[in-house]
C-alpha positions as CSV (number, residue, x, y, z in Angstrom):
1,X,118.6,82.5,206.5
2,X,120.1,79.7,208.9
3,X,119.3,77.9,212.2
4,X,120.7,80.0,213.9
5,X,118.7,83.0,213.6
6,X,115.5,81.2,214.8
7,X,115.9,81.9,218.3
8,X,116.8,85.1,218.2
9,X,114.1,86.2,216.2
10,X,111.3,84.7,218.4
11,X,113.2,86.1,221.6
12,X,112.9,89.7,220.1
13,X,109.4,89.2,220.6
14,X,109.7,89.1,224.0
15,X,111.3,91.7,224.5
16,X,114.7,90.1,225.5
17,X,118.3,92.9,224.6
18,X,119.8,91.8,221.4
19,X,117.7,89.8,219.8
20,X,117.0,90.5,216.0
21,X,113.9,89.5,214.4
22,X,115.6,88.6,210.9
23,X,113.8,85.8,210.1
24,X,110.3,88.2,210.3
25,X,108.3,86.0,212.7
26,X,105.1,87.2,214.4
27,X,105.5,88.3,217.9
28,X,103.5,86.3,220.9
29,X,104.0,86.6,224.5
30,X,104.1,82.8,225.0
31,X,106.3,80.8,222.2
32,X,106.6,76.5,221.9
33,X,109.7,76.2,219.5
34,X,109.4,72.6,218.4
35,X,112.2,70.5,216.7
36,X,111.3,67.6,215.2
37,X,114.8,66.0,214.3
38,X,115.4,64.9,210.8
39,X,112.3,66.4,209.2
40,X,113.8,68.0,205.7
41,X,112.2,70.3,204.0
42,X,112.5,68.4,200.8
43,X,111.1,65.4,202.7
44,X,108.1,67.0,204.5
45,X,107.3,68.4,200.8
46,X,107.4,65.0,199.1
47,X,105.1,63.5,201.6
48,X,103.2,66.4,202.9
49,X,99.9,64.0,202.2
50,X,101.1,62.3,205.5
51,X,101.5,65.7,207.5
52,X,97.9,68.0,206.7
53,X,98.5,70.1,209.7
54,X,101.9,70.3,208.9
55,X,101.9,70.9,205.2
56,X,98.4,73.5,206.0
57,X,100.8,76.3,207.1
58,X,103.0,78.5,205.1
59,X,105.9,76.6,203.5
60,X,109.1,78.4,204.2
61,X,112.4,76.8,204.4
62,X,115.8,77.6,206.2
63,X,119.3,76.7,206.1
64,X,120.7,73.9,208.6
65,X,124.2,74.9,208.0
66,X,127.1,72.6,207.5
67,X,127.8,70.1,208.5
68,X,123.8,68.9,208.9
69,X,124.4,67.1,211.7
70,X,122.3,67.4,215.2
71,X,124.8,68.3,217.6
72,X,125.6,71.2,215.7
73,X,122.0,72.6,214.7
74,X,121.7,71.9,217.9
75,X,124.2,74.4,219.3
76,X,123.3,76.8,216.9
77,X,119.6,76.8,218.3
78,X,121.1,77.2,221.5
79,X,123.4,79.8,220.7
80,X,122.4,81.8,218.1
81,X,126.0,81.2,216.3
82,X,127.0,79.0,213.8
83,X,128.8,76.6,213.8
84,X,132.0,78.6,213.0
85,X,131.5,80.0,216.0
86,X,130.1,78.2,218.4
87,X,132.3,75.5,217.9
88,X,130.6,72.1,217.7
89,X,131.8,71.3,214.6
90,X,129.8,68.0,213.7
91,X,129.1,64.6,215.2
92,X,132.4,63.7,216.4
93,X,135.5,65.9,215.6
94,X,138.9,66.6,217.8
95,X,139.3,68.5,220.9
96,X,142.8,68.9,222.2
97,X,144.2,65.3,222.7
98,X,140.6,63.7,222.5
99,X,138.0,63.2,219.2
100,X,134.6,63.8,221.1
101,X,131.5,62.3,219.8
102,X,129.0,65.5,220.1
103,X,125.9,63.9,221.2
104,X,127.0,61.2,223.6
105,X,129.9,63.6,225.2
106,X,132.4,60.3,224.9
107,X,135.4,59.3,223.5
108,X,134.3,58.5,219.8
109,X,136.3,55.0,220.0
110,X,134.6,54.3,223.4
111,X,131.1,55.2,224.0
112,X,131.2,54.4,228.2
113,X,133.9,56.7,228.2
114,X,132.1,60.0,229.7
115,X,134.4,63.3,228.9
116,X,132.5,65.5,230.7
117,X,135.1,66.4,233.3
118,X,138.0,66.3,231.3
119,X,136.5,67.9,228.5
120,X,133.8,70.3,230.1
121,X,130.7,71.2,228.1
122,X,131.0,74.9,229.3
123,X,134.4,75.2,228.1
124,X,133.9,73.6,224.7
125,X,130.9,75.8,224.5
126,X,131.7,79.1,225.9
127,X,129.5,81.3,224.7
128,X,126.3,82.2,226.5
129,X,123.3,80.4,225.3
130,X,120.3,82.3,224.2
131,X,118.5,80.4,227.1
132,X,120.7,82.3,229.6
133,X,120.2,85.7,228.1
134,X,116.2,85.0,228.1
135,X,116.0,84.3,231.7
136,X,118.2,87.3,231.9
137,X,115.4,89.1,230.7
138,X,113.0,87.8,233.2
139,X,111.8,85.4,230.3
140,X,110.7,81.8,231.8
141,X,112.6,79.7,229.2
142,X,112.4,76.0,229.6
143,X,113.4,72.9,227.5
144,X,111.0,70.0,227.2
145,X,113.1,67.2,225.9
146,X,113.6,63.2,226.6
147,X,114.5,62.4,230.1
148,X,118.3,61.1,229.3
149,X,119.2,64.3,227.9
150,X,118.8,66.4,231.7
151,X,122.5,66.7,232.2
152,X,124.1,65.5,229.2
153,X,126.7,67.3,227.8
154,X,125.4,68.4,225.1
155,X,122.8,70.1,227.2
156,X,124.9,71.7,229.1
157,X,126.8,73.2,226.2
158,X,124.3,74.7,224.3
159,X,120.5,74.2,226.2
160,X,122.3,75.7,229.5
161,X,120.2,78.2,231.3
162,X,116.8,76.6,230.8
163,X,114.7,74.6,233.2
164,X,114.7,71.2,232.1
165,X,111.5,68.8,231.9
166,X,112.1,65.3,231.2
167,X,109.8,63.3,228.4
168,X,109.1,59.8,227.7
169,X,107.0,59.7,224.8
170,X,104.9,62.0,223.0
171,X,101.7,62.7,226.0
172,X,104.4,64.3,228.0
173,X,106.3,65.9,225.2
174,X,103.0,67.6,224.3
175,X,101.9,68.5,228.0
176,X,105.2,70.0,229.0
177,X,105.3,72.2,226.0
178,X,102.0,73.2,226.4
179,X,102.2,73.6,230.3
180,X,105.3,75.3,229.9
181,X,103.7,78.3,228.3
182,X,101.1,78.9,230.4
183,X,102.0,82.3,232.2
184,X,103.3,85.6,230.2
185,X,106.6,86.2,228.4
186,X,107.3,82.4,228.4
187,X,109.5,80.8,225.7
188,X,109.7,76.5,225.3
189,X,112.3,74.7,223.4
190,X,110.7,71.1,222.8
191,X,112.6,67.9,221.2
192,X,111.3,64.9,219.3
193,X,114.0,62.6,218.1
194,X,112.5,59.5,216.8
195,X,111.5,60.6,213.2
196,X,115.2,60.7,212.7
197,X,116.2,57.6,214.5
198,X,113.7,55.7,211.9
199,X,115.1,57.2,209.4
200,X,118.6,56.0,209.7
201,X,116.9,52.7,210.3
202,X,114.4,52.1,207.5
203,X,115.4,55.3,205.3
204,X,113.6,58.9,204.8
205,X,110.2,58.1,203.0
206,X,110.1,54.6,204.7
207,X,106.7,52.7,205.1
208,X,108.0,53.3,208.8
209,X,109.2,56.4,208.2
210,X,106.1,57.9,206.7
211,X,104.2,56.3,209.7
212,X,105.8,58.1,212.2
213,X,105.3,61.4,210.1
214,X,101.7,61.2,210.8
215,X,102.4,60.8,214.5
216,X,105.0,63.8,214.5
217,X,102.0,65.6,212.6
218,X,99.4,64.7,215.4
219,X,102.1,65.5,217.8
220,X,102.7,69.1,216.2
221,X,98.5,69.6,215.7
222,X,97.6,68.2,219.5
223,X,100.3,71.0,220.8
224,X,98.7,73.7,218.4
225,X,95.1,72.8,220.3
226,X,96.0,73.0,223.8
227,X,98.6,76.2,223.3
228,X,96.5,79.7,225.2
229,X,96.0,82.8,224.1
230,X,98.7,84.9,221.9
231,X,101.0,81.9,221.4
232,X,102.7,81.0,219.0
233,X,104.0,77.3,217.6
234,X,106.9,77.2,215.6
235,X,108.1,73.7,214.0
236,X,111.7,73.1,212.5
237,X,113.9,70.6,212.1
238,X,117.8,70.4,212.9
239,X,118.5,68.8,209.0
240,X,116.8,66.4,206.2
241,X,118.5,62.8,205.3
242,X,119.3,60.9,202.0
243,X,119.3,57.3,201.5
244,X,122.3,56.1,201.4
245,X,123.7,54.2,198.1
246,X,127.3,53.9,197.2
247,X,129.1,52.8,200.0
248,X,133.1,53.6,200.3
249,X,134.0,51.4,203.6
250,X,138.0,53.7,204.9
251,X,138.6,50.6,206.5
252,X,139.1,48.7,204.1
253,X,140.7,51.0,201.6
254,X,144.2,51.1,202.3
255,X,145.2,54.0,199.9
256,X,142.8,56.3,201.6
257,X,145.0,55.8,205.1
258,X,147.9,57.4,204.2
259,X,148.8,60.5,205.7
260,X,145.5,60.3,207.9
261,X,146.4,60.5,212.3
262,X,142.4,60.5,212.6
263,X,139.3,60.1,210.8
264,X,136.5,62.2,212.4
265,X,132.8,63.3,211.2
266,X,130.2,60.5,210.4
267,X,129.3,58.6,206.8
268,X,128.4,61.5,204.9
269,X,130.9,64.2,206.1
270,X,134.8,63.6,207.2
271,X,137.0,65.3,209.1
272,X,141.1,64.3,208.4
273,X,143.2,65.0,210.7
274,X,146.7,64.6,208.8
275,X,150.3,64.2,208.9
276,X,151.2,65.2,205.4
277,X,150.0,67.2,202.7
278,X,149.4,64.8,200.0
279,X,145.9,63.2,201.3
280,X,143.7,66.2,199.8
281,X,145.0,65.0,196.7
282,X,145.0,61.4,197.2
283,X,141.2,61.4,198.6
284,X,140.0,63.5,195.7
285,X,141.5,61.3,193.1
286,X,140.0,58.3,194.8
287,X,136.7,59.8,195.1
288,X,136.1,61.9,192.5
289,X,132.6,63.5,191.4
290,X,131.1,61.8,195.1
291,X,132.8,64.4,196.9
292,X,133.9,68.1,197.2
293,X,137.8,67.3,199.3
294,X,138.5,70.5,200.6
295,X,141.1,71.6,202.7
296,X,140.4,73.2,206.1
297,X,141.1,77.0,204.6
298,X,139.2,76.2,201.7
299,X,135.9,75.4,203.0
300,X,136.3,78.3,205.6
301,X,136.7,80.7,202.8
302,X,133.6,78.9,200.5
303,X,131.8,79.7,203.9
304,X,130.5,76.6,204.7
305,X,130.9,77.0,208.6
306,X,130.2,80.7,208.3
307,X,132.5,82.8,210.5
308,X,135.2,80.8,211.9
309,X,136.7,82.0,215.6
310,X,140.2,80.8,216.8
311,X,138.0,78.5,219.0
312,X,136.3,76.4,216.2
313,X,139.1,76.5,213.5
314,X,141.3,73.8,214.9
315,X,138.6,71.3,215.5
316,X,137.8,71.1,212.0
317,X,139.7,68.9,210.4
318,X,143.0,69.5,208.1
319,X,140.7,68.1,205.0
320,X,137.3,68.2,205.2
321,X,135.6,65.7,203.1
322,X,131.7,66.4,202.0
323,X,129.6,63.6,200.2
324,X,127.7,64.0,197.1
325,X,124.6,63.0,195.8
326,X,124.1,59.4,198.4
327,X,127.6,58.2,199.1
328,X,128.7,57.5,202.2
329,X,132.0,56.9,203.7
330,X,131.8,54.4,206.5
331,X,134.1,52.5,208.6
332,X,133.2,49.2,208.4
333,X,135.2,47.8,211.7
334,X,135.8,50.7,213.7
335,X,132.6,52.2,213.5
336,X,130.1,49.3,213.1
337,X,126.8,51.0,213.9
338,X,127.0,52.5,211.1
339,X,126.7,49.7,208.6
340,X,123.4,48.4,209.3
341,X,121.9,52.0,208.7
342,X,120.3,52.7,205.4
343,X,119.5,57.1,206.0
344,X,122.7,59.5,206.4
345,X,123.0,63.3,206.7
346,X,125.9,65.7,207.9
347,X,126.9,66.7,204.2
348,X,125.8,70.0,201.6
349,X,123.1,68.7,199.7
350,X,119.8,70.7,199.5
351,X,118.2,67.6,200.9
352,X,120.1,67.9,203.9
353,X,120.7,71.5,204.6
354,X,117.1,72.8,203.6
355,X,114.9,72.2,206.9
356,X,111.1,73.7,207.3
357,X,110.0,77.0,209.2
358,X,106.5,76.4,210.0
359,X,104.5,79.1,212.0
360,X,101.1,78.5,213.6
361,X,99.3,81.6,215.6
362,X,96.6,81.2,218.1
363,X,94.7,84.5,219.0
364,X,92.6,83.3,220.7
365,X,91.0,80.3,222.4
């Protein structure tokens, strides 16, 4: 059971064409889907003593899906599709000419350079989102999510068809979910993404991290309060996070270069674009048991995207590199950020891929 069946199976209980229950959730008439970014299952578990409204309901996990990276849960919240299909293939990955970072809609080399003309979000992201067929369905669907993110182009790939309400800290976050299920057959998509900015930061299971747990826990209990009458409250998470410990800097590793035109992903999953057929070879030699180096057929036959459409297949990369264990593969010059930041995820670890399904019903007030 993935991501990307969450959706649907909520939407089925509002009666919208199409939509499959298969994850067996409860039916409600009004529904606040809330994501808190970063929260792993495996996490939330180790430290559920920080999260008692949390860890009181049911624990049930899901699938992320590969890569574990947001702009690609993301999407498949959105959509309904993995990513396979839908096509936003991982943090930052090539598109044509370009190599798009995902969440920023930039060049990956130049953050202030926006692509959202020359590359537009509904063209990347074709398919309808399940936000579109809801209001089809005369369902008021609405996304509650941090102000910067109204016409982003991530947004408008995969969130498209929603009415949009700006946040700037948790009151609002709260309120607008709430508010936005106050009249029948009303579906909410709400966002949180500071757990997971901390945790690249400080690290999952941080002093700081663990802090803002119990704020994400009152955030999750204060909505539960306030929602009316046959709602329901659904918390997930787009994927977990590892700390990160041996650190292979492609910058600085000259063997690794060869044969590479472009180096894609983020620290713990890589896409390579190539020129010749020997770097599969030369990156699993070099890496050994801190990888799986799989070609692009490969890991479309192991299933790791799921099904793969003509769309998606050529923006994953010729090799697709996927860390094990807590390496990280990072680009000490050319991708700088990076270096300072002591929590990863993108790659196929259980800590990574295994994200919470938490279901709260109120029946009544």
């Amino acid at each position: 059971m993935t991501i990307a069946e969450v959706v649907p199976s909520l939407l089925s209980g509002l009666d919208v064409p199409g939509a499959d229950n298969t994850l067996g959730l409860p039916a409600a008439r009004r529904v606040v889907l809330l994501l808190v970014d970063g929260l792993g299952h495996e996490l939330l578990r180790a430290h559920a003593s920080h999260a008692p409204f949390l860890s009181s309901l049911p624990d049930r996990s899901i699938d992320a899906g590969f890569p574990s990276s947001t702009a690609t849960s993301l999407a498949s919240i959105g959509t309904g599709l993995r990513s396979g299909e839908h096509g936003v293939v991982g943090y930052t990955f090539e598109v044509g000419d370009e190599v798009l970072n995902s969440l920023s809609w930039t060049r990956a080399s130049e953050r202030h350079h926006d692509l959202r003309k020359t590359l537009v979000p509904e063209v990347v992201q074709p398919h309808p989102t399940l936000f579109e067929r809801a209001a089809a369905a005369g369902v008021a669907a609405s996304t509650v999510a941090p102000l910067v993110h109204r016409s982003s182009g991530l947004t408008r790939a995969v969130l498209r068809g929603s009415w949009f309400r700006g946040t700037a800290g948790f009151g609002d976050l709260a309120l607008g979910a709430v508010a936005a299920v106050r009249q029948d057959r009303s579906f909410c998509y709400a966002y949180h993404a500071d757990l997971d900015t901390i945790g690249h930061i400080y690290g999952p299971g941080s002093d700081e991290w663990l802090m803002q747990l119990e704020f994400v826990d009152a955030l999750a209990s204060r909505i539960a309060a306030r929602m009316p009458p046959d709602s329901l409250l659904v918390v997930t998470a787009d994927h977990g996070m590892v700390t990160a410990g041996d650190r292979i800097d492609f910058d600085t590793e000259p063997l690794l270069w060869q044969g590479v035109r472009v180096i894609a992903g983020e620290p713990r999953v890589r896409y390579l674009y190539t020129e010749t057929d020997e770097v599969q070879a030369v990156w699993r030699e070099f890496l050994g048991d801190r990888a799986d180096v799989l070609t692009r057929e490969e890991a479309v036959e192991a299933g790791w995207f799921g099904p793969v459409s003509p769309l998606a297949a050529d923006r994953i990369g010729d090799v697709v590199v996927a860390m094990k264990d807590s390496a990280v593969v990072l680009r000490g010059q050319a991708e700088p950020t990076w270096n300072g930041m002591t929590g990863f995820h993108g790659s196929r670890t259980s800590a990574e891929m295994a994200i919470p399904l938490l279901v709260h019903s109120v029946t009544s007030v």
